[in-house]
C-alpha positions as CSV (number, residue, x, y, z in Angstrom):
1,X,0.0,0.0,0.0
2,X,1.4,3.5,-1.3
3,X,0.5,6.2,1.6
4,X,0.7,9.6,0.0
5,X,0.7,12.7,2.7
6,X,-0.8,15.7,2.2
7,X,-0.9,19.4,3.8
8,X,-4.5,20.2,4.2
9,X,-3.4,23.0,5.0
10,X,-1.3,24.4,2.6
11,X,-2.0,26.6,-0.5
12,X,-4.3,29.6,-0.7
13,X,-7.6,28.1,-0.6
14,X,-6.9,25.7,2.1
15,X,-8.3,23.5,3.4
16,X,-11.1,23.1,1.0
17,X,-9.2,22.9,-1.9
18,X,-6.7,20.8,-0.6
19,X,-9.2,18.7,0.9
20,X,-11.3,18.1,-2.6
21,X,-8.3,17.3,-4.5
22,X,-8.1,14.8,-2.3
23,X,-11.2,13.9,-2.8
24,X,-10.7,14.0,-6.3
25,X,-7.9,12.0,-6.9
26,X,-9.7,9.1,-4.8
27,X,-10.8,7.2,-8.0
28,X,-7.6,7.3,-10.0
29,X,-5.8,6.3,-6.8
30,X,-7.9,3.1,-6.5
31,X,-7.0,0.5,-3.7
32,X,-3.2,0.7,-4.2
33,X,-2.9,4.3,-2.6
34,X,-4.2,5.4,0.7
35,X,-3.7,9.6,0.9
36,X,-3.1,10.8,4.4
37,X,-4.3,14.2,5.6
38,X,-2.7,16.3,8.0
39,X,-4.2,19.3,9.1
40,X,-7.2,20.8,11.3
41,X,-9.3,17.7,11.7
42,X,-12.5,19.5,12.3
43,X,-12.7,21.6,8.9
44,X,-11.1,18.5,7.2
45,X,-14.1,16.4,8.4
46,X,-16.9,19.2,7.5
47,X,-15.4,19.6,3.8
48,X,-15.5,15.7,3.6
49,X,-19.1,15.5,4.4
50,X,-20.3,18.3,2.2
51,X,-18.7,16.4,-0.6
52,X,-20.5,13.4,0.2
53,X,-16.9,11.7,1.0
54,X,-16.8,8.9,3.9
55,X,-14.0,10.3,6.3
56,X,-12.7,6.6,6.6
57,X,-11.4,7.0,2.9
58,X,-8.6,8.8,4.3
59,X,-6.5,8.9,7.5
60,X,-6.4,12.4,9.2
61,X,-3.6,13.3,11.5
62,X,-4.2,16.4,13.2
63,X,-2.5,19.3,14.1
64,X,-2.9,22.3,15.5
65,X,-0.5,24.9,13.5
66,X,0.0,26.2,9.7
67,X,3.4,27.7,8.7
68,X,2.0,30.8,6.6
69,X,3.4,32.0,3.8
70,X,5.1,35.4,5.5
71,X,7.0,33.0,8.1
72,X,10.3,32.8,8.3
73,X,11.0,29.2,6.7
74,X,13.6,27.6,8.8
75,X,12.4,29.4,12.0
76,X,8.9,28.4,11.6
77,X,9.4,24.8,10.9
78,X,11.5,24.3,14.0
79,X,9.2,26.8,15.8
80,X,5.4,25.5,14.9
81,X,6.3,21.4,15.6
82,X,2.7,20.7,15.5
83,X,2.3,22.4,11.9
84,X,1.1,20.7,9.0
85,X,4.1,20.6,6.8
86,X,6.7,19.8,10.2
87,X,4.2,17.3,10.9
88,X,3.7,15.5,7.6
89,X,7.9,15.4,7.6
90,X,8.0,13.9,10.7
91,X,5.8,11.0,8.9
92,X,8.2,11.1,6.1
93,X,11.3,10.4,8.1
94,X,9.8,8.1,9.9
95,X,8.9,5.7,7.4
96,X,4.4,6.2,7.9
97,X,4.4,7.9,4.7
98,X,6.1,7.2,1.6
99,X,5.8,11.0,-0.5
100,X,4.5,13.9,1.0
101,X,3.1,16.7,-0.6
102,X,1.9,20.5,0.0
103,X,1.5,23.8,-2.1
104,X,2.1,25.6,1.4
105,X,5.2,27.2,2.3
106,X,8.0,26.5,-0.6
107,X,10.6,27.6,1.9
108,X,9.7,25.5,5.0
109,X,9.0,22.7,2.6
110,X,12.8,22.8,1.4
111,X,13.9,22.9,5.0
112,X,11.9,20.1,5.8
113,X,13.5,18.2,2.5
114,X,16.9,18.9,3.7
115,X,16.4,18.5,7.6
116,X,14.7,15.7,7.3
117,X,14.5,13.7,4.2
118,X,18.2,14.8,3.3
119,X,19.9,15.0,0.5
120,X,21.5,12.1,-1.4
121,X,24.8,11.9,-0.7
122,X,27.3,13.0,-3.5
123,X,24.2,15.7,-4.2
124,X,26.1,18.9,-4.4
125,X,22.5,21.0,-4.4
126,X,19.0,18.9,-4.6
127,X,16.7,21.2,-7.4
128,X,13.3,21.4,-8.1
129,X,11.9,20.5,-11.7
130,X,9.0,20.6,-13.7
131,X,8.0,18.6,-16.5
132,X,6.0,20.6,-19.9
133,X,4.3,20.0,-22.7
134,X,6.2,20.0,-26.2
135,X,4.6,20.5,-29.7
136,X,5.6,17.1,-30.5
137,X,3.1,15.7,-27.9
138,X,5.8,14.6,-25.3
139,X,7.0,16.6,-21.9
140,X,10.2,17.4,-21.4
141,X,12.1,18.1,-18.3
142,X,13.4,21.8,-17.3
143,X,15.7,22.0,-14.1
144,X,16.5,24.0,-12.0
145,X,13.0,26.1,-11.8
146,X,14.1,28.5,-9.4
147,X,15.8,26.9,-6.3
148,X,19.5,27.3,-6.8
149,X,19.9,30.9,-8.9
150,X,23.5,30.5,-9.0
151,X,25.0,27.1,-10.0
152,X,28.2,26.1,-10.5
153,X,29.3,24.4,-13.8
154,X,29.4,21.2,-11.2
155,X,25.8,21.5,-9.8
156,X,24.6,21.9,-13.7
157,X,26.5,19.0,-14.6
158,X,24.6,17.0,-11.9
159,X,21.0,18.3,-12.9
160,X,22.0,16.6,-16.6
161,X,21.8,13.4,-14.0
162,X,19.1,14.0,-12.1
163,X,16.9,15.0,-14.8
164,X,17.7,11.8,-16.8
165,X,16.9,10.1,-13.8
166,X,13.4,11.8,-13.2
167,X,12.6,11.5,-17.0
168,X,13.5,7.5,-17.2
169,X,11.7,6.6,-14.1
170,X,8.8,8.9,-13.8
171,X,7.8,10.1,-17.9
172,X,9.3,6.7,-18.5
173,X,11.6,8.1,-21.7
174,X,14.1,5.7,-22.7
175,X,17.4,7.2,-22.8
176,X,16.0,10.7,-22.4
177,X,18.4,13.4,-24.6
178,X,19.7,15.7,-22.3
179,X,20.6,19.4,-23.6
180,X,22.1,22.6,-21.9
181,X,19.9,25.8,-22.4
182,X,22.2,28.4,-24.4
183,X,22.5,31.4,-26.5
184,X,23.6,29.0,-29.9
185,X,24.0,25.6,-30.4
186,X,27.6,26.1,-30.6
187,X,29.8,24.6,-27.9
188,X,31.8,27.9,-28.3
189,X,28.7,30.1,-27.1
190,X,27.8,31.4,-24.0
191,X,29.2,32.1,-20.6
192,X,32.0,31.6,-18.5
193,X,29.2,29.1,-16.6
194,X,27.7,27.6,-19.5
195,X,31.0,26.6,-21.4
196,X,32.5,24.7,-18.3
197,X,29.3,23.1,-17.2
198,X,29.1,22.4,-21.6
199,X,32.8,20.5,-21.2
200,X,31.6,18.5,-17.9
201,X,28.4,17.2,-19.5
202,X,30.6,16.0,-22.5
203,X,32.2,14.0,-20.1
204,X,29.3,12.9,-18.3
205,X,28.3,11.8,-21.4
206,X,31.3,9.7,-22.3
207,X,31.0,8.1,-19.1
208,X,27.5,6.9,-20.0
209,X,26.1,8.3,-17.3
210,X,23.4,10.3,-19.0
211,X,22.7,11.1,-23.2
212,X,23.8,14.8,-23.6
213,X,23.1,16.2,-26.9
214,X,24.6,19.4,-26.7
215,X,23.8,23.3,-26.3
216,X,19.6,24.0,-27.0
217,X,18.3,27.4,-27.7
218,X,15.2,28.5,-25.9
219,X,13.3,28.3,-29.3
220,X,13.7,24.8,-29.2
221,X,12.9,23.7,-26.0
222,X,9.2,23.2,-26.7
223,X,9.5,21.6,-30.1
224,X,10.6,18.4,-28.4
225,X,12.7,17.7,-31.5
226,X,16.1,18.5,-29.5
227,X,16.0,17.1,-25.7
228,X,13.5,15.8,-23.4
229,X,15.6,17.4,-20.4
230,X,16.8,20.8,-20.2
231,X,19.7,22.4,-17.7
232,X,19.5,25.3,-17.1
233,X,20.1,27.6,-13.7
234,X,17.1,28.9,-11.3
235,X,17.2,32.3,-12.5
236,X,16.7,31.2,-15.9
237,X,14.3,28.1,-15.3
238,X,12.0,30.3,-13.0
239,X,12.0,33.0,-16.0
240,X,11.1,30.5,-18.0
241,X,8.8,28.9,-16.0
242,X,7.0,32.1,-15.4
243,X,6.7,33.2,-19.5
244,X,5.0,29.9,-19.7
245,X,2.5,30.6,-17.2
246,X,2.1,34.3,-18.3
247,X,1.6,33.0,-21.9
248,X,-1.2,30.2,-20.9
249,X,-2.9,33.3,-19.3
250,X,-2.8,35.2,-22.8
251,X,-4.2,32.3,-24.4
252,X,-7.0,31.7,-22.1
253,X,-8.0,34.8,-22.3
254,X,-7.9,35.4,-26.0
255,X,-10.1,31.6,-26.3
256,X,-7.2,29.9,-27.5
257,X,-7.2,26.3,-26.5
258,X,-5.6,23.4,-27.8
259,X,-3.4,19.9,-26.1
260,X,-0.2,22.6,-26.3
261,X,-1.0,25.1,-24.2
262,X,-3.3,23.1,-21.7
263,X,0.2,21.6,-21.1
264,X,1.2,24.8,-20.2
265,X,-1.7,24.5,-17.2
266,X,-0.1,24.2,-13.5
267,X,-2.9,22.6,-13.1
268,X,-1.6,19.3,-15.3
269,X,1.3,19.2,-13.6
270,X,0.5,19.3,-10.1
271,X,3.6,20.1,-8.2
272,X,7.1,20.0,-8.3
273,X,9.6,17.5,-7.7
274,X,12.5,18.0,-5.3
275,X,15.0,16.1,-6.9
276,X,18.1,14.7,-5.1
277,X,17.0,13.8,-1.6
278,X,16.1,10.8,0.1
279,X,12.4,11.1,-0.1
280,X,9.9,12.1,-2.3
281,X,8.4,15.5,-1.8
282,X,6.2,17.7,-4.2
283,X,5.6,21.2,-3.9
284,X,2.6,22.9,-5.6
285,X,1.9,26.1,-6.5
286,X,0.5,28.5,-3.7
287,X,-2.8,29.0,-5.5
288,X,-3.6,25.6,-6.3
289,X,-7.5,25.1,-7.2
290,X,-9.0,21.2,-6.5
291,X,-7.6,19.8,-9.8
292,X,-4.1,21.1,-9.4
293,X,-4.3,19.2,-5.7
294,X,-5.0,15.7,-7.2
295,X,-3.0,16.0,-10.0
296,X,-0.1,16.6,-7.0
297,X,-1.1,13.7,-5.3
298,X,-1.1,11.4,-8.5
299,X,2.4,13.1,-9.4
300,X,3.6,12.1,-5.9
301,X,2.1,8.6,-5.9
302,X,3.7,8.2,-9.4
303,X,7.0,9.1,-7.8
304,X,6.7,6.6,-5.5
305,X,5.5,4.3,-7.7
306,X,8.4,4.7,-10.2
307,X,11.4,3.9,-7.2
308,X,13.1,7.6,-8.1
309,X,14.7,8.0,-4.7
310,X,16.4,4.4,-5.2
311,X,16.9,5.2,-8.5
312,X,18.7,8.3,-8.0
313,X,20.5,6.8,-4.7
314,X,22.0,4.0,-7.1
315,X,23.4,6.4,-9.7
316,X,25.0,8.5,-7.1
317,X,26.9,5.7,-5.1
């Protein structure tokens, strides 16, 4: 049985959005998956029943404290023990759940994935990811997304792994192509940063570690015809990862829909992985509606599902 925690309380329109993502994710869970809720058990049970949703479909473990958005991260998570998110970790690192998942506090949920789940070692810096939709029908893979804005050429070179990783296991891509987001295609172009971290993925490459195809410019990372996993830093990835969102926007509100830009849709997607740490953790945005909820909770359970942390664990030793 895959147990799946989620923050109840975390997001903008929690509980009640938190809770009927739960709610609806229930049927593509089935019997294998048992979502745990942690949060404050009396709105969690009043939500359930106006959806018409036994309680005993879930386990609720409740607490007493929410780490808000304007809290100091680190402080809060060591300072509110009986919140939701320092809660739910404390069933991560125990071993009661298997994936937890929130769109509260991005902050106090990377403290919590470095406190408690750690990182993997040989991890220089675990990143956060997200996986979009390309014209060619597939997703492919853009890390960092806004964790780490500064990376060495050494941290870059081991997003070119984790990414691979994430893509095999979880999109299940076979020998995913991995490219380095640049100005040209040319090895010779870019920065001091992007050349070095260009030369180290060469020889990641040769190693057989992961399939890097080279430099990608940004008007090829949708077309899917060039890699199914981008590198790039978290200034840039978050830039990106924003354009997107501001373009899917546009679109919607000009009536322009189609299977592209619906992939553009946070809503799709979920959450975010935190790649690189021994547990599986997914972050979702802070305004998460109902459908953006279960499609967290599937993207956690698929995680899970998938063996990533083992897989990841394996490559690194």
């Amino acid at each position: 049985m895959i147990r799946v925690g989620l923050d109840a309380m975390g997001g903008d329109f929690a509980p009640k959005a938190a809770v009927k993502g739960a709610v609806m994710a229930l049927e593509a869970l089935g019997d294998e998956c048992r979502v745990v809720l942690f949060g404050d058990r009396e709105p969690i049970l009043h939500i359930l029943a106006s959806e018409g949703c036994p309680a005993d479909r879930f386990d609720i473990v409740a607490t007493s404290e929410v780490i808000e958005m304007g809290d100091h991260p680190a402080k809060a998570f060591q300072g509110k023990p009986s919140s939701s998110i320092t809660v739910g970790f404390d069933h991560l690192g125990r071993g009661l759940i298997d994936g937890f998942a929130s769109a509260g506090s991005t902050g106090a949920m990377m403290v919590g994935s470095m406190l408690v789940a750690k990182p993997v070692e040989g991890v220089l810096r675990p990143t956060i990811a997200t996986a979009v939709q390309t014209l060619a029908g597939s997703r492919v893979v853009i890390l960092d997304i806004g964790l780490n804005v500064d990376c060495r050429a050494e941290v870059l070179e081991q997003y070119a792994l984790l990414g691979s990783v994430y893509a095999e296991a979880v999109l299940g891509i076979e020998h995913p192509r991995v490219a380095l987001l640049n100005i040209g295609e040319e090895p010779s172009k870019g920065n001091a940063q992007v050349k070095a971290s260009y030369d180290l993925m060469l020889r990641g490459s040769s190693e057989g570690r992961y399939n890097f195809v080279g430099n990608v410019e940004a008007s090829h990372i949708f077309t899917g015809d060039v890699a199914d996993v981008v590198v790039c830093d978290g200034f840039t990835g978050n830039t990106i990862l924003k354009l997107c969102e501001g373009l899917y926007a546009i679109n919607l509100a000009k009536g322009v829909k189609n299977d592209f830009w619906e992939g553009m849709n946070y809503e799709r997607t979920g959450g975010t992985p935190v790649l690189g740490i021994n547990g599986v953790v997914t972050i979702g945005h802070g305004k998460s509606t109902p459908l953006a909820v279960r499609n967290m909770i599937l993207a956690t359970r698929d995680a899970i599902r998938s063996g990533l942390v083992e897989r990841l664990q394996s490559r690194f030793r």
